[in-house]
C-alpha positions in Angstrom: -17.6 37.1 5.4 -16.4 35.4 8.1 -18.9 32.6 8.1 -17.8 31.8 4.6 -13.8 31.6 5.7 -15.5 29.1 8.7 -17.2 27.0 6.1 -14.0 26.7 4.2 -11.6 25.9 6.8 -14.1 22.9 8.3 -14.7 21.8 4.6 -10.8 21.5 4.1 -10.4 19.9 7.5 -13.6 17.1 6.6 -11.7 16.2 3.2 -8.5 16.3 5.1 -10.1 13.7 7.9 -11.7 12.1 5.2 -8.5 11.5 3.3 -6.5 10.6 5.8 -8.7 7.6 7.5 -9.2 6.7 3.5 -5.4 6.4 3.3 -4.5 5.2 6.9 -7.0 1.7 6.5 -6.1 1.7 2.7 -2.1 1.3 3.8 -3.2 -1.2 6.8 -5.1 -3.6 4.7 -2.4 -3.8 1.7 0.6 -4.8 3.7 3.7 -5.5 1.4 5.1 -8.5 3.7 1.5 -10.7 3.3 2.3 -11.5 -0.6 5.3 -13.3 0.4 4.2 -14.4 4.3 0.9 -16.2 2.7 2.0 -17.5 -0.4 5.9 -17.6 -0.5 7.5 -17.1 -3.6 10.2 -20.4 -4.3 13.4 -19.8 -5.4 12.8 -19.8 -9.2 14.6 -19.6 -11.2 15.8 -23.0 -9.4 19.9 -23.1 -9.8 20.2 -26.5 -10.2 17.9 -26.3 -13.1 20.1 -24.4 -15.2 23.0 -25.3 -14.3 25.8 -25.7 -17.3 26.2 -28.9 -18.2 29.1 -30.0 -20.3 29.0 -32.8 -23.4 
């Protein structure tokens, strides 16, 4: 009995080391700040563009 409570604590701790390695170099290679460091995003819409202009 006790070899089967073994086998199930080392199988939750694998999927748990498992899952968190999976999540830690998921989170490092998606980084939020990249999008806008690599390609910037330009002020759109532009203000002067649509600016209110009076016949």
């Amino acid at each position: 009995m006790a070899n089967w409570w073994i086998t199930t604590i080392m199988l939750a701790f694998i999927l748990f080391c498992a899952g968190s390695f999976f999540i830690h170099f998921l989170k490092r290679t998606l980084h939020s700040e990249d999008s806008t460091r690599i390609d910037p995003d330009p002020e759109w819409p532009d203000p002067e563009e649509y600016e209110y202009k009076e016949e």
